[in-house]
N, C-alpha and C positions, 0 to 999 in steps of 0.2 A: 251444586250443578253437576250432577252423576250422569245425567242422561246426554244419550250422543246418537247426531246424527251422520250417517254414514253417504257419504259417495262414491257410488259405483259408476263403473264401466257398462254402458249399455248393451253392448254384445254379449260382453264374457262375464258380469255379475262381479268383476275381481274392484275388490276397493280402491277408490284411487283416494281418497282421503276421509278422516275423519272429525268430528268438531264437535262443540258443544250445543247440545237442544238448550238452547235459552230461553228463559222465562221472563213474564212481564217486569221483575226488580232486577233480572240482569241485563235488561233493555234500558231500564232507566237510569244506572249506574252510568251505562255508556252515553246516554244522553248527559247526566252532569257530567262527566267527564270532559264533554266536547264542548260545552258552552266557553268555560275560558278559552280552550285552545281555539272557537272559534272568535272567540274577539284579538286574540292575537289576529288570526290571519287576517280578519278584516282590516286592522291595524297596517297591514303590510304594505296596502294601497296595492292599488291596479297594478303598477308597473311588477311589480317583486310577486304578484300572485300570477302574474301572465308565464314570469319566469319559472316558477315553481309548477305551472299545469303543463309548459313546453317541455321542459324535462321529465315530467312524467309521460306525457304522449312518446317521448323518446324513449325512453323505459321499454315501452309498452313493444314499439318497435322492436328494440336492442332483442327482446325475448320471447319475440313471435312464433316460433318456433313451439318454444312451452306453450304458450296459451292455446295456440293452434290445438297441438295435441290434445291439451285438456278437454278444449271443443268440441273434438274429435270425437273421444271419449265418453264426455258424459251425456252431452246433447246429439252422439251419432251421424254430426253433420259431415258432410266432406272436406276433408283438409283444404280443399279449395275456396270453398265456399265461404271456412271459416275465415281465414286470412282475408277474403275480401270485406265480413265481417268486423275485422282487425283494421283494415285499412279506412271505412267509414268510422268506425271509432276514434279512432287519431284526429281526422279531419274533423270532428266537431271539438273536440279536447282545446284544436288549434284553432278552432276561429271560436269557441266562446272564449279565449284566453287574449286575440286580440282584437276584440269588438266590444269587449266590457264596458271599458273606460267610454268609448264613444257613445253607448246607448245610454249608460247609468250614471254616470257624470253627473254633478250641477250644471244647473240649468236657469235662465233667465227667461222669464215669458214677460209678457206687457203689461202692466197692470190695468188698463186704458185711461179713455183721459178721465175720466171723474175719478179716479184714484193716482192721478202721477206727482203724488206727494211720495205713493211708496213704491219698493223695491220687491219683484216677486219673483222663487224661486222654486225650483223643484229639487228636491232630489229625492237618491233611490236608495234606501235602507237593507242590508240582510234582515233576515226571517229571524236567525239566531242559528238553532240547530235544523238540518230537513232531514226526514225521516224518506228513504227512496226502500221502496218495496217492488223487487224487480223477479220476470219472470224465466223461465230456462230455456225457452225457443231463441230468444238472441242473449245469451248470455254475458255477452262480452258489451257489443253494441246499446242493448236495452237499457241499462244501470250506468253506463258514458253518458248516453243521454241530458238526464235529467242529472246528475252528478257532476257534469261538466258545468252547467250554467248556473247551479245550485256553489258549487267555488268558485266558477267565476266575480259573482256576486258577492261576493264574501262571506258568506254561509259555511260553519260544520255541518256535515253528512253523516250518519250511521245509514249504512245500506243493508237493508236484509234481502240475501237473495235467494232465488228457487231454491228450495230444500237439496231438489235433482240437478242444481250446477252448483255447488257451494264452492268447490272447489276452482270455480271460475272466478268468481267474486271475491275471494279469498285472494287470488293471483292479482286481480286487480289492484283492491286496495294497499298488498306488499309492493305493487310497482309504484304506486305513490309514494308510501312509507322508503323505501330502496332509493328514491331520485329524491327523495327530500328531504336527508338523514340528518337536518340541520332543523327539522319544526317538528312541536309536537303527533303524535302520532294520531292523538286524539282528532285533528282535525277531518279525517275519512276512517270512521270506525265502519267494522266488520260485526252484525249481529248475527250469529246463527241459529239456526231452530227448524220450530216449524210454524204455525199459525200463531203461538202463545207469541212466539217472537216477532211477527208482524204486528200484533195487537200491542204489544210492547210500545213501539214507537208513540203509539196513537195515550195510550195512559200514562205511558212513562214521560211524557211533558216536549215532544218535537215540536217544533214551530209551525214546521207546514209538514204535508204528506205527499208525496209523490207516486202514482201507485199506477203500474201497469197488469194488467190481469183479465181476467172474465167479467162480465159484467154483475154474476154470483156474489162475487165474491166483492167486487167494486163496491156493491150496492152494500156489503156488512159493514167495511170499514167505513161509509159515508156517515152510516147510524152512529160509530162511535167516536167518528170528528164529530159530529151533531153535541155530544154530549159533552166535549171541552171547548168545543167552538172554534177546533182545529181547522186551519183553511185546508184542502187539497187542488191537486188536479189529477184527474182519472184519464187513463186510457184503457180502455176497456174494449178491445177488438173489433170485429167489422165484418158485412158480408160483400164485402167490396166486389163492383160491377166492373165487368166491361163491353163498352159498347163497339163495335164494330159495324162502322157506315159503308154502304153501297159503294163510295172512292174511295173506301181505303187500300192501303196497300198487304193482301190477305196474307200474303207470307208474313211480313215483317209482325203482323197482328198476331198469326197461329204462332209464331215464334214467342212472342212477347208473354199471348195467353199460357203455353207451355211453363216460360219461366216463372212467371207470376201465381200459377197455380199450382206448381208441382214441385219448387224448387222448395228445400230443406222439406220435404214431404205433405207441405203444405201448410206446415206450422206457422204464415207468418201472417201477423193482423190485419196486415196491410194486400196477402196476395189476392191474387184474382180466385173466386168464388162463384160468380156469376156471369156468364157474356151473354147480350145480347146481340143478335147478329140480322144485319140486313138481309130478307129473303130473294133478292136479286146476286147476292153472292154465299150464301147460306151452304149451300153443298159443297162449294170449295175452300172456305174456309174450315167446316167439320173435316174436309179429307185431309186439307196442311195439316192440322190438329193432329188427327189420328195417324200423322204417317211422324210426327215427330214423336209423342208417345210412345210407339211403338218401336223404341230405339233404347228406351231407358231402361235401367238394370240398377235394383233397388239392395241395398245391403251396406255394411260396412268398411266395404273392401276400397282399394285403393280407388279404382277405376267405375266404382257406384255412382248414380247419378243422385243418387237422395238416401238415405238411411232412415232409421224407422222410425213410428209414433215413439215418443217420449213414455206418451201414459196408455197404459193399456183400454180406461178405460174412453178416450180416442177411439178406438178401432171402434168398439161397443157402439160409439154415438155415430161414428161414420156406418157402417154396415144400417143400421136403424134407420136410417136416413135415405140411402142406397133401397134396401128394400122399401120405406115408404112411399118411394118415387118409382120406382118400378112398378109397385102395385096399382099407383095412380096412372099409369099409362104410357113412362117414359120409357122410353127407348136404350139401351146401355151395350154401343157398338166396341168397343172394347171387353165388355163384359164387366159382371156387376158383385155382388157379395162374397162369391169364391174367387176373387182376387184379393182381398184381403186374409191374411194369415197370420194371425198373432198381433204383432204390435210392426207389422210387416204387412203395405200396403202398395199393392200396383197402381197406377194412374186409372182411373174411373171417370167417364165422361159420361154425364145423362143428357138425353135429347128430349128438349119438349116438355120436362117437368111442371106440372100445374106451380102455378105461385103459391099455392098455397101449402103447398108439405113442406115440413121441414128442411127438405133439402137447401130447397130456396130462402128459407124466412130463419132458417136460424143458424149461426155460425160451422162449420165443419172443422175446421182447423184439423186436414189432413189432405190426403191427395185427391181431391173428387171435386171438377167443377159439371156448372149446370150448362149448357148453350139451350137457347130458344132463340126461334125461327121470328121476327118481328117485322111490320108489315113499313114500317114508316121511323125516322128518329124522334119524334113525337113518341110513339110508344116505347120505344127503348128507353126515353126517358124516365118517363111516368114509370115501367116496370123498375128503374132503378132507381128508383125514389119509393119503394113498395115495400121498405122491411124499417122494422123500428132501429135500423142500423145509419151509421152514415161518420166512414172515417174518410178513405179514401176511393177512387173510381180512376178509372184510364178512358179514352176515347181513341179510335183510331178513325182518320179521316182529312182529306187532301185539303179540304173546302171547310166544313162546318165543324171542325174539332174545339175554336175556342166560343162558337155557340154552344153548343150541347155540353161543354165542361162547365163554364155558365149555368145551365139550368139542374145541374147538379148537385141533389142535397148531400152534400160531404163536405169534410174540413179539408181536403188536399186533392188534387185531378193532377193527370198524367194525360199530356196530349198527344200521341203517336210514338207513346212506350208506356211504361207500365212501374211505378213503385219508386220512379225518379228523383221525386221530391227529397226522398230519407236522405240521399245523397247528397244532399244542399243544406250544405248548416246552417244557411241565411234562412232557408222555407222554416214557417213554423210549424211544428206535426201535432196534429189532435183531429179530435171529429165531436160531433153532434148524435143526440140522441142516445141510444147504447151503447153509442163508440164513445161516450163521455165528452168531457169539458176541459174547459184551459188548455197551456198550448206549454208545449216546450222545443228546442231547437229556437235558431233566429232571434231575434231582437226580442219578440212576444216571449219568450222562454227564459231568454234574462230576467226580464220583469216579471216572470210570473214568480222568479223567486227573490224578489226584493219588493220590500214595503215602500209605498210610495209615501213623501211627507211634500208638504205646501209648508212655504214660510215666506211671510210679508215683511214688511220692514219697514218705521215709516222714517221718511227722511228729514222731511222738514214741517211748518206748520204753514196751512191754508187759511188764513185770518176769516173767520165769519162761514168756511164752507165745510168747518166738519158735522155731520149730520148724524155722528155716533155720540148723541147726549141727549140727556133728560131733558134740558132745558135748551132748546137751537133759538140762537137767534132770527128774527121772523126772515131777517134776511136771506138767511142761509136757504131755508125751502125757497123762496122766488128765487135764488142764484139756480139752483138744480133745476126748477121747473122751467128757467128761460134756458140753459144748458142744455139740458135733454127735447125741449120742445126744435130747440136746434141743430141736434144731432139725428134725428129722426125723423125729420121734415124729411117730405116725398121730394123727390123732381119735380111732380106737375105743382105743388105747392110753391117751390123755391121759385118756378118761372111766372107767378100771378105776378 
């Protein structure tokens, strides 16, 4: 293992750290590795694993500071931004750590009556090892996620993260190791690489797959669960709407759309992409828009409102986009392709864009959203239910916000704000369609990484009414069929 991948500083190119490109047998290595040290931990029980994820969220804390910077650094976000990034990571650390035991516990269901001879129970199994493949826009946050509820559950993790945050993930998994200098280390390993090392996970024998990404790339690794029969859950980005009704309140809306669409330069799966805007308040909400845009100052510096694409070729697909919408007849009051430069992008608003360019229909992930002019919230609907996407959506509106979020094909809505949810470690986060499947955060998130097992029990014996033999006595069927003919009688039956 000679080959290395390298993290840089996004402004200044200066290495902030280095690592090993791992290959599919040093993925695997770390997979056996982590299997005993994960059945220790599951061993630990609920209570001593809630304690070992609280002192790591403490950790994490304690050296906020570091990680910030790191943040800072390699994914060019704002010190600010990152730390609140910081601070929603904690809180889910904190409540997968004490909501385990309540969701995943044993459990008693009813057997009913033609079975209350026995005793029926549920419980909820770890996977063994989970494999989390996470991406460099929330670097700190995105791999918390599914990692927190993934240990909660009793689960070893190897995490491979963005190639271009390694050194974030890297941070993370020493603040585990650092708060938990009393357990194996193996239980939250660190892969590094590049792709071989993401495919690692999937050959090299992980129990489940965790995988946040492009839908590209989603759709490779599904092929190569396909072929061990690996489970996953995909998250896989979004062209996420917002709608904006006739009562809603316009500032707070142009504010929300602002943050939602422009904040961390528009890297985030979940921001605002799309608004549809009621045309009885249409011109005053584009002016809120363009008068708060118009404020923003893009760069690395202290006092920047957003820092720049990640990947260059980002700008490439934004600018492509920008001009195919312009050519199709949209309007660009801020201005449109010469505001991007480099991997350095101003805020880009299109007016009017047909649905059907790209701008609309397939993800941007940078700072450019659409506004159209819409005649009724019926049609804001329907247009934001119009892309094979569907993670999350916002509404703003006095009166009809939890109609119209209702009729909204997504996994998460936002009623009179925007991106809310992420911030509730009870909501569960996933989407539909492009945006993929399964769910992680919440109750639904614990479970997605634990195996579910049924176990009966029988207690005693029913003389003449077990109906599980070759040979039943004749009795036994008349017992069931005057049983059943009496549990199932109508009302109007029971009253002749």
């Amino acid at each position: 293992m000679s080959a290395t991948v390298e993290s840089r500083d996004i402004a200044t190119g200066e290495v902030v750290g280095t690592f090993p490109a791992m290959d599919g047998d040093d993925v695997a290595i770390l997979i056996d590795r982590a299997r005993p040290a994960g059945a220790l931990w599951h061993g630990l029980g609920f209570t001593r694993r809630r304690a070992s994820l609280e002192a790591w969220a403490a950790d994490i804390v304690a050296h906020a500071k570091d990680l910030v910077s790191l943040i800072h650094r390699e994914a060019g976000k704002p010190e600010d931004d990152a730390y609140m990034e910081l601070v929603i990571a904690v809180e889910h650390i904190r409540w997968a750590a004490r909501n385990a035991k309540r969701v995943l516990r044993r459990r008693r269901v009813s057997p009913t009556v033609l079975m209350a001879n026995y005793s029926a129970e549920i419980d909820h199994e770890p996977f063994g090892v989970v494999g989390v493949i996470s991406p460099w826009n929330y670097p700190l946050f995105a791999p918390v996620a599914p990692i927190a509820s993934a240990l909660a559950a009793g689960n070893a993790v190897v995490l491979k993260p963005s190639e271009h945050t390694t050194a974030v993930g890297s941070a993370l998994v020493a603040a585990f190791h650092r708060s938990n200098p009393g357990l194996p280390q193996e239980i939250l390993s660190l892969a590094t690489g590049f792709a071989a090392a993401g495919a690692g996970l999937i050959t090299g024998g992980a129990d489940k797959i965790a995988f946040t990404g492009s839908p590209s790339t989603g759709r490779t690794i599904l092929k190569a669960c396909a072929e061990t029969m690996t489970p996953a859950v995909m998250e896989c980005g979004g062209k996420d709407a917002l709608i904006v009704a006739a009562d809603a309140d316009i500032e707070a809306a142009a504010a929300a759309a602002a943050w939602g669409g422009f904040s961390n330069a528009g890297q985030t799966c979940v921001g605002v992409e799309r608004v549809y805007v009621h045309q009885d308040v249409s011109e005053r909400f584009i002016a809120a828009l363009n008068r708060r845009l118009a404020k923003v100052v893009v760069g690395t510096e202290k006092d920047c409102t957003y820092g720049p694409l990640v990947l260059s070729a980002q700008a490439e697909h934004m600018v492509d986009q920008v001009r195919d919408a312009i050519e199709g007849g949209a309007a660009a009051p801020l201005g449109g392709v010469e505001r991007v430069a480099g991997q350095y992008g101003k805020p880009i608003v299109l007016i009017d864009a047909e649905e059907s360019t790209t701008a609309v229909q397939e993800e941007t992930f940078g700072p450019m959203v659409t506004v159209k002019t819409v005649a009724s919230l019926d049609e804001a609907i329907r247009l934001a239910n119009g892309t094979r996407f569907g993670l999350g959506a916002a509404v703003f509106s006095r009166r009809d916000g939890r109609r119209v979020a209702a009729a909204l094909r997504c996994g998460m809505v936002s009623v009179n704000s925007v991106i809310a949810f992420v911030s509730i470690p009870a909501l569960p986060f996933g989407g539909v369609g492009d945006s993929g499947f399964g769910r992680i955060h919440g109750d639904e998130g614990l479970r997605t990484f634990s195996r579910t097992k049924a176990m009966s029990t029988k207690l005693f014996d029913l003389p003449g009414l077990n109906g599980m033999l070759l040979n039943r006595p004749r009795f036994t069927l008349w017992a069931l069929r005057a049983m059943t003919t009496m549990r199932y009688r109508t009302r109007t039956q029971g009253k002749r």
